[in-house]
N, CA, C and O atoms as a DFTB+ gen file, in Angstrom:
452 C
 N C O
     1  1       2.431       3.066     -26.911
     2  2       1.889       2.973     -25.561
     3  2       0.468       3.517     -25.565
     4  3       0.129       4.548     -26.145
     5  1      -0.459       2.591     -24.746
     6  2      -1.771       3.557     -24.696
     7  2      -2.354       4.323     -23.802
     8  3      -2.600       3.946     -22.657
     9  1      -2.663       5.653     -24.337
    10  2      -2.615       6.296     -23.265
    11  2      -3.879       6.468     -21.941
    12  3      -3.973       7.179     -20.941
    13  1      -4.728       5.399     -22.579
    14  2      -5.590       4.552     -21.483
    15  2      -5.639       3.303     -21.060
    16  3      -5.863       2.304     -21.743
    17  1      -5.397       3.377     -19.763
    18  2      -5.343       2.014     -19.277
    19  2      -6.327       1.677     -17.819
    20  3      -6.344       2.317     -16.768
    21  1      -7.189       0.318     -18.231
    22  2      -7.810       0.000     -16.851
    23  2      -6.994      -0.998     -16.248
    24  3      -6.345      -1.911     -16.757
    25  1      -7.141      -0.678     -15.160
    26  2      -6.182      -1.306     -14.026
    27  2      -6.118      -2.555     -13.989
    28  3      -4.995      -3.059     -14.003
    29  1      -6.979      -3.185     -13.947
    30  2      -7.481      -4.781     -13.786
    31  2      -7.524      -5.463     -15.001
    32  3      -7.769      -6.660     -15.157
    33  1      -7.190      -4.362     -16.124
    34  2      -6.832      -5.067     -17.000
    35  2      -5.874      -5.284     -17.617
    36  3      -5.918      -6.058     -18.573
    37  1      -4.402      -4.475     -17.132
    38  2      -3.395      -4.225     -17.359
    39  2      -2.212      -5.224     -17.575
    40  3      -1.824      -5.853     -16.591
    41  1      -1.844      -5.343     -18.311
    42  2      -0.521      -6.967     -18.842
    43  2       0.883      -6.532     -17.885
    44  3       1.953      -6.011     -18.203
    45  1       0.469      -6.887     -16.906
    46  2       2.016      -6.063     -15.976
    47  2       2.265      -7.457     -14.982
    48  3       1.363      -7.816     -14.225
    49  1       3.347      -8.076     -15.044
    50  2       4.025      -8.576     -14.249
    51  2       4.241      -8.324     -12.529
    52  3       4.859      -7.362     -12.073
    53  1       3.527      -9.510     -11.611
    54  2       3.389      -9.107     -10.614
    55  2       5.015      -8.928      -9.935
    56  3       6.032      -9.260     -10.544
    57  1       4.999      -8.490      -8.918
    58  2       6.456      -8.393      -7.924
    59  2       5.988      -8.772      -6.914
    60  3       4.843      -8.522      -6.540
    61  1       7.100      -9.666      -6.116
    62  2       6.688     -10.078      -5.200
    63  2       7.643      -9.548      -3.815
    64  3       8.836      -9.851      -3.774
    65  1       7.112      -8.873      -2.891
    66  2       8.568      -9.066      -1.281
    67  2       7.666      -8.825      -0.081
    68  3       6.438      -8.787      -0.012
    69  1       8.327      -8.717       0.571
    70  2       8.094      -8.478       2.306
    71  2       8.544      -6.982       2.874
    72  3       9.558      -6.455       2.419
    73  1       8.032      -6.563       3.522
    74  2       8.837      -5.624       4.737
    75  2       9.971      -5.933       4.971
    76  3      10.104      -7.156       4.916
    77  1      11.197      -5.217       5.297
    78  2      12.226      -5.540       5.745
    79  2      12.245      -6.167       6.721
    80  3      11.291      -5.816       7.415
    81  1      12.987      -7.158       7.331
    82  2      12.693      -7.915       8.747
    83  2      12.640      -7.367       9.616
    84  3      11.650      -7.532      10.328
    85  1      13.568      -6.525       9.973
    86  2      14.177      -5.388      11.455
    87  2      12.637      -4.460      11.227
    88  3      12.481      -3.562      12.055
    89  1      11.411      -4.645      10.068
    90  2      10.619      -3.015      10.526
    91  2       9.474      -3.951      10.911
    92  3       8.525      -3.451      11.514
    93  1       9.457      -5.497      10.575
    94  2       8.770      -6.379      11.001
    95  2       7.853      -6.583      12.510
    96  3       8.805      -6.828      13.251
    97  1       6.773      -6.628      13.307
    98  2       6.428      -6.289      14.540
    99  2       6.167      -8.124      14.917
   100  3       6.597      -8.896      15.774
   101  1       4.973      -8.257      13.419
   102  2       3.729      -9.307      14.502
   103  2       3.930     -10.072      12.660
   104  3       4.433      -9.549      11.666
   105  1       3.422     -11.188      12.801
   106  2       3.621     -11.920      11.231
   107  2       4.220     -11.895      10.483
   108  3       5.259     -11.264      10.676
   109  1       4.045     -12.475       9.247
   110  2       4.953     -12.617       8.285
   111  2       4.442     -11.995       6.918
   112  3       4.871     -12.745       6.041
   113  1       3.810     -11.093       6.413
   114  2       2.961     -10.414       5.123
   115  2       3.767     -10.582       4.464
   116  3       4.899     -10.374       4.901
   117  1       3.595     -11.046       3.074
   118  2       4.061     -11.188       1.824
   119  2       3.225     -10.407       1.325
   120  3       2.033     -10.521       1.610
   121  1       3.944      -8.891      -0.020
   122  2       3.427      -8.070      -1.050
   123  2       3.540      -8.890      -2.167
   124  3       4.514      -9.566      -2.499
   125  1       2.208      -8.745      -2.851
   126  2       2.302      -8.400      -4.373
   127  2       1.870      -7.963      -5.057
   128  3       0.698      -8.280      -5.261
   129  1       2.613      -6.732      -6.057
   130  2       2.396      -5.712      -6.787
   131  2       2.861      -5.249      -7.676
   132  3       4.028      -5.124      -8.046
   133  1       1.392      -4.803      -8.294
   134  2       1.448      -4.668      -9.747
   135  2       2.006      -3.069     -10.140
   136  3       1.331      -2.303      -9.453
   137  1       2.522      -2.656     -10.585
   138  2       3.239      -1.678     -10.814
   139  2       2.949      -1.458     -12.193
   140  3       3.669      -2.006     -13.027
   141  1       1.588      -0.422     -12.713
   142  2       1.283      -0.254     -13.636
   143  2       1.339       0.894     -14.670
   144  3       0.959       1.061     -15.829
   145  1       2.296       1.955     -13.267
   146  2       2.793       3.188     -14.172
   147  2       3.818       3.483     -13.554
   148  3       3.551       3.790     -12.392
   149  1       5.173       3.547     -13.863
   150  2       6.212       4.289     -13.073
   151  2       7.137       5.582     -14.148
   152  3       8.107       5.471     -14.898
   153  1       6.582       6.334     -13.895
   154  2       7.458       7.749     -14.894
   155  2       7.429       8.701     -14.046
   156  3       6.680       8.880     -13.085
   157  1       8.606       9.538     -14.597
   158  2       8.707      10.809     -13.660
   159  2       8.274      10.874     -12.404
   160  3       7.376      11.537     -11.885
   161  1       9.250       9.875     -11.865
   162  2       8.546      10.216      -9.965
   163  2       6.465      10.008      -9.521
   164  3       6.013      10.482      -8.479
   165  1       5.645       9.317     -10.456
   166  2       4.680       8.960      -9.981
   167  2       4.493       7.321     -10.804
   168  3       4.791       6.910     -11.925
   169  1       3.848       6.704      -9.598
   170  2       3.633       5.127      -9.372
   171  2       2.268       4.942      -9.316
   172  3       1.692       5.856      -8.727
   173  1       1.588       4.093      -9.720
   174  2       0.634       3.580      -9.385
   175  2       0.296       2.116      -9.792
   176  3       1.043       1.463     -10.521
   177  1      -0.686       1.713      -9.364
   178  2      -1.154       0.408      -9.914
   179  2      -1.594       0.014      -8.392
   180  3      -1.754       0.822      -7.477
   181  1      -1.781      -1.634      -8.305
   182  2      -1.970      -2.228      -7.091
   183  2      -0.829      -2.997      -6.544
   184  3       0.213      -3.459      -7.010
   185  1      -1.671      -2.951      -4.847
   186  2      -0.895      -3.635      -4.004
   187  2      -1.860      -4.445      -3.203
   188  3      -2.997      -4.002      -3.041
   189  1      -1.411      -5.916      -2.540
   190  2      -1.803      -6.098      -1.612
   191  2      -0.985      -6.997      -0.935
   192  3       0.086      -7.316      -1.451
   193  1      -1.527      -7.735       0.798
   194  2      -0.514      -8.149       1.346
   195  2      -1.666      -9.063       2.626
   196  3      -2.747      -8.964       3.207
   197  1      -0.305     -10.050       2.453
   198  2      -1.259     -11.145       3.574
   199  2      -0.941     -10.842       5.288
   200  3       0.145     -10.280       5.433
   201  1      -1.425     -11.018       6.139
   202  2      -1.984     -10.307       7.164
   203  2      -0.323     -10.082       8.244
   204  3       0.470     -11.023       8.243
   205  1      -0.094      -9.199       8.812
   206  2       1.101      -8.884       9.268
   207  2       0.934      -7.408       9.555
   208  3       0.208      -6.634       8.931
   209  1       1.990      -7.030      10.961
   210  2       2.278      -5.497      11.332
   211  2       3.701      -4.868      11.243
   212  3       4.709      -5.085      11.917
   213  1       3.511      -4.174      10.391
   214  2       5.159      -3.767      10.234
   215  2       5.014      -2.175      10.486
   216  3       3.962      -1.552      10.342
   217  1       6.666      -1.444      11.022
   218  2       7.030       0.021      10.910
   219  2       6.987       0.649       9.696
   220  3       7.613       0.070       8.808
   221  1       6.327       1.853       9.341
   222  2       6.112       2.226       8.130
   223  2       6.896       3.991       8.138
   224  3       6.832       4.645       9.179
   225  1       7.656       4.637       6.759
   226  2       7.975       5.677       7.222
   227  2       8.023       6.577       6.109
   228  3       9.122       6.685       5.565
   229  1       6.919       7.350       5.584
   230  2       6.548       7.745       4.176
   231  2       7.731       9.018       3.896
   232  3       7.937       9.856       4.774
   233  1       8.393       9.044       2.708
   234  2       9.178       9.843       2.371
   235  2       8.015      10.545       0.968
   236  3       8.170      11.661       0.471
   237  1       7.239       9.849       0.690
   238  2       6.687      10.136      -0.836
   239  2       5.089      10.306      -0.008
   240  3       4.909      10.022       1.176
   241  1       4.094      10.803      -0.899
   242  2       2.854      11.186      -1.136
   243  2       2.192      10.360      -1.745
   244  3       2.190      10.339      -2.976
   245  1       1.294       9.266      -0.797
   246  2       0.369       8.404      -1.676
   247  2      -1.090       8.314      -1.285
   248  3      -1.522       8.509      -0.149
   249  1      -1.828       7.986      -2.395
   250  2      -3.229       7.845      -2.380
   251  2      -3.737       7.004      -2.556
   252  3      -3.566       6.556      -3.690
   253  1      -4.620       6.261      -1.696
   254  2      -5.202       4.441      -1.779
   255  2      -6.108       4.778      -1.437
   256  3      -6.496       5.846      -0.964
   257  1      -6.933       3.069      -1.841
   258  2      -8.086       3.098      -2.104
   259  2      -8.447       1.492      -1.742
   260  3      -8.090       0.662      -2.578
   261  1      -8.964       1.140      -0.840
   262  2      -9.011      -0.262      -0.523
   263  2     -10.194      -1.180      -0.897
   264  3     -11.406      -1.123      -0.690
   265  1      -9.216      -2.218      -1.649
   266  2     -10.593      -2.766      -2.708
   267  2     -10.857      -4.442      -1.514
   268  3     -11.686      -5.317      -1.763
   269  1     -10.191      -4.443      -0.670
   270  2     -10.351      -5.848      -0.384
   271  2      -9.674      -5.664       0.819
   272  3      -8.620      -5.041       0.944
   273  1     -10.570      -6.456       2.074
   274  2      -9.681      -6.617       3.848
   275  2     -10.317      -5.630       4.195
   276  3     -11.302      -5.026       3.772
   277  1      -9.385      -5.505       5.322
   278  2      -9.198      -4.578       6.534
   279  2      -8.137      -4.775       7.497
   280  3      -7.906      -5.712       8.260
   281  1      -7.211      -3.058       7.170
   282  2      -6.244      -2.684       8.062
   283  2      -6.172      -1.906       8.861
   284  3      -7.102      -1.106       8.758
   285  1      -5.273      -1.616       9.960
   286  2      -5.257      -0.651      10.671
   287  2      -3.967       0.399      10.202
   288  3      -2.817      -0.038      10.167
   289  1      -4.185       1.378       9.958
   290  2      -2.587       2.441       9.956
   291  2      -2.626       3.174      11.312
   292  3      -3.686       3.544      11.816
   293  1      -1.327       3.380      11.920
   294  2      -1.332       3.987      13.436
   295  2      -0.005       4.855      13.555
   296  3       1.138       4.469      13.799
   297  1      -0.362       5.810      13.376
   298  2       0.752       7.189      13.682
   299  2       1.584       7.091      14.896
   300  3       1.274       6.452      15.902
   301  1       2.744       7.823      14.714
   302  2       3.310       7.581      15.930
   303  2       2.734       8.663      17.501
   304  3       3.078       8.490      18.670
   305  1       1.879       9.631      16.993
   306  2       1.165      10.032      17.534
   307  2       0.005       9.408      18.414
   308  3      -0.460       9.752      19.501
   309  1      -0.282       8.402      17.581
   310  2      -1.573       7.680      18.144
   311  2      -2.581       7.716      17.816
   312  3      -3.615       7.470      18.437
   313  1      -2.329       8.215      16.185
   314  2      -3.523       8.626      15.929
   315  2      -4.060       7.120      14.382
   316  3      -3.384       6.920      13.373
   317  1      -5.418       6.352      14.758
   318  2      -5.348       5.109      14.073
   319  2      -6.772       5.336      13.418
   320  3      -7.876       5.628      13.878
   321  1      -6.201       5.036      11.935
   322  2      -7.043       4.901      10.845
   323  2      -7.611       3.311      10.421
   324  3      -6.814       2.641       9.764
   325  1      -8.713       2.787      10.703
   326  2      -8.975       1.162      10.490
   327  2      -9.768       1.641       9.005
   328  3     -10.529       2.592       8.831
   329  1      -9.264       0.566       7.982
   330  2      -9.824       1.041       6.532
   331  2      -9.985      -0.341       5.735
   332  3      -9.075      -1.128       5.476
   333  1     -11.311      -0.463       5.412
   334  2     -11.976      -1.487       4.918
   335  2     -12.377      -1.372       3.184
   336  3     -12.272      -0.202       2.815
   337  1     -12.694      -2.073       2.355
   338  2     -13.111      -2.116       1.746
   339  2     -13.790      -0.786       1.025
   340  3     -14.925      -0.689       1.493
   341  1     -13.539       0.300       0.053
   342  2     -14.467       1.415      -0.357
   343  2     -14.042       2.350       0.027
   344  3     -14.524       3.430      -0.313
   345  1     -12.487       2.217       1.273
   346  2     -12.257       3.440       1.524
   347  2     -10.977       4.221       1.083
   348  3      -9.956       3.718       0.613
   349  1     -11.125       5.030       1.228
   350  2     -10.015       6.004       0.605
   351  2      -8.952       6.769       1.441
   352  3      -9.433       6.754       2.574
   353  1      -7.737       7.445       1.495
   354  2      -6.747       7.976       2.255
   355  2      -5.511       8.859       1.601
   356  3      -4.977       8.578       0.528
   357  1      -5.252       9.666       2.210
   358  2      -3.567      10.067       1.435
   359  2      -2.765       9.642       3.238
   360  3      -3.310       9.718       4.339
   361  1      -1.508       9.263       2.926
   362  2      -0.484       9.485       3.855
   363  2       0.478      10.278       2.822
   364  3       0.637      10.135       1.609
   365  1       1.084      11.204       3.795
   366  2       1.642      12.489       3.410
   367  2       3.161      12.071       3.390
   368  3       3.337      10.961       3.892
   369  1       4.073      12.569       3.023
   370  2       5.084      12.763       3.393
   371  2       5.828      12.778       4.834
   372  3       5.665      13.746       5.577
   373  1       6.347      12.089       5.074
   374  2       6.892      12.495       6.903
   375  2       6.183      11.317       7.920
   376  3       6.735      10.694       8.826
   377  1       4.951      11.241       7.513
   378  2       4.472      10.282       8.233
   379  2       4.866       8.969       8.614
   380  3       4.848       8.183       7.667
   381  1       5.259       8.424       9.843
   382  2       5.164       7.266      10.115
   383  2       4.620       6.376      11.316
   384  3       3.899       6.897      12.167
   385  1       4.932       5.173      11.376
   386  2       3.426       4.559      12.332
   387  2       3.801       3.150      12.225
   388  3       4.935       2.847      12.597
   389  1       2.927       2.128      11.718
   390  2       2.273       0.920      11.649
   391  2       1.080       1.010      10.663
   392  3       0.129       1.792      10.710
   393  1       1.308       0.165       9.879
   394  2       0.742      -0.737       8.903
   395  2       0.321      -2.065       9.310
   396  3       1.157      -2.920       9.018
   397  1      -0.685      -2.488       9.877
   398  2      -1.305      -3.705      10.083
   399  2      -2.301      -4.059       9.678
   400  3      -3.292      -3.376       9.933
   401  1      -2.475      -5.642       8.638
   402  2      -2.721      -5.934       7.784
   403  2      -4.066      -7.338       8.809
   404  3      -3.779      -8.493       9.124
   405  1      -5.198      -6.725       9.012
   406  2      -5.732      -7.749      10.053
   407  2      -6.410      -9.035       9.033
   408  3      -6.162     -10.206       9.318
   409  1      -7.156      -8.733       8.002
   410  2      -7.554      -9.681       6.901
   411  2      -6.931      -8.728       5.736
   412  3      -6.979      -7.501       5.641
   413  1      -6.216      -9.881       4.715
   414  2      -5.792      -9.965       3.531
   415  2      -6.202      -8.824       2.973
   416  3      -7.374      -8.650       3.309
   417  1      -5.722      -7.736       2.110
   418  2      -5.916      -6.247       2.261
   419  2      -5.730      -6.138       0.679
   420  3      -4.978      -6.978       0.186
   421  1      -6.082      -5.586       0.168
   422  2      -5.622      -5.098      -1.613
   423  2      -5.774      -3.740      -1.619
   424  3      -6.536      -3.073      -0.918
   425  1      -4.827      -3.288      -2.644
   426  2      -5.861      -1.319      -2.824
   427  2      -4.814      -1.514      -3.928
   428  3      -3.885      -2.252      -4.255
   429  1      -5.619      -0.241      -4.382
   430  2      -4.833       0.632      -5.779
   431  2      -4.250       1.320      -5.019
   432  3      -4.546       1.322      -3.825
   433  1      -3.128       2.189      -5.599
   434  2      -2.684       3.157      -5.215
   435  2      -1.853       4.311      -5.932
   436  3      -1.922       3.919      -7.097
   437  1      -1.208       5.332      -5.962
   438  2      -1.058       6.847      -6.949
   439  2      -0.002       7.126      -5.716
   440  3      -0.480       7.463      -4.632
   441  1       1.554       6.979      -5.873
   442  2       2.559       7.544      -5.048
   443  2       3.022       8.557      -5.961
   444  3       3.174       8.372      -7.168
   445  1       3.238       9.622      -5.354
   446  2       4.504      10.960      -6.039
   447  2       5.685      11.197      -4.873
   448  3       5.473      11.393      -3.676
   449  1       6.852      11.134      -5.473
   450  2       7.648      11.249      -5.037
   451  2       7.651      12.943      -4.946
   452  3       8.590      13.530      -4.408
C-alpha cells in the first residue's frame, strides 16, 4: 500500500446512492463517492451530488472542502451556512439541519467517527 496518495488520482471505484426517501424534502440528488481511505473509524476521499434538499443528522466529525457548486447547510437552529467553491467547514457531531444542494456540488472530505 502507498503511503501517499493524491486524491484525484486515486484507482478507487465510485459508489453510487441517494438520501433515504423519508429524509428527502425538495428533488431527487443522486451521490457519488469515492471512498479513498476507510481504516480505523476515519474516511475520506470525495463526494458529490446533483441538486436536491434532504434532512441531515451528524453522529461522526467531518471536514469538507468544496471543490465545485454551491450549497446551503441549515441547522435546526437556523443557523445557514451557503458554501461555494474554495470553501471549507467541520460539522460536528450532534448536528443536524438540511443539506441543500442548489448547483451540482463536489468536495473532499475527512469523517472520524
Amino acid at each position: 500500500m502507498n503511503a501517499l496518495i493524491q486524491t484525484v488520482d486515486a484507482d478507487v471505484d465510485p459508489e453510487f446512492g441517494a438520501p433515504d426517501p423519508e429524509k428527502v424534502i425538495s428533488g431527487k440528488p443522486v451521490f457519488t463517492t469515492w471512498n479513498i481511505e476507510d481504516r480505523d473509524g476515519l474516511y475520506c476521499g470525495i463526494w458529490q451530488s446533483t441538486p436536491g434538499k434532504w434532512r441531515i443528522a451528524y453522529e461522526e466529525w467531518e471536514y469538507c472542502r468544496i471543490l465545485i457548486g454551491h450549497s446551503i447547510i441549515t441547522g435546526e437552529d437556523g443557523t445557514v451556512l451557503e458554501v461555494r467553491a474554495g470553501d471549507s467547514f467541520i460539522l460536528r457531531p450532534g448536528f443536524r439541519g438540511t443539506w441543500e444542494v442548489v448547483e451540482f456540488t463536489r468536495k473532499d472530505y475527512v469523517i472520524r467517527l
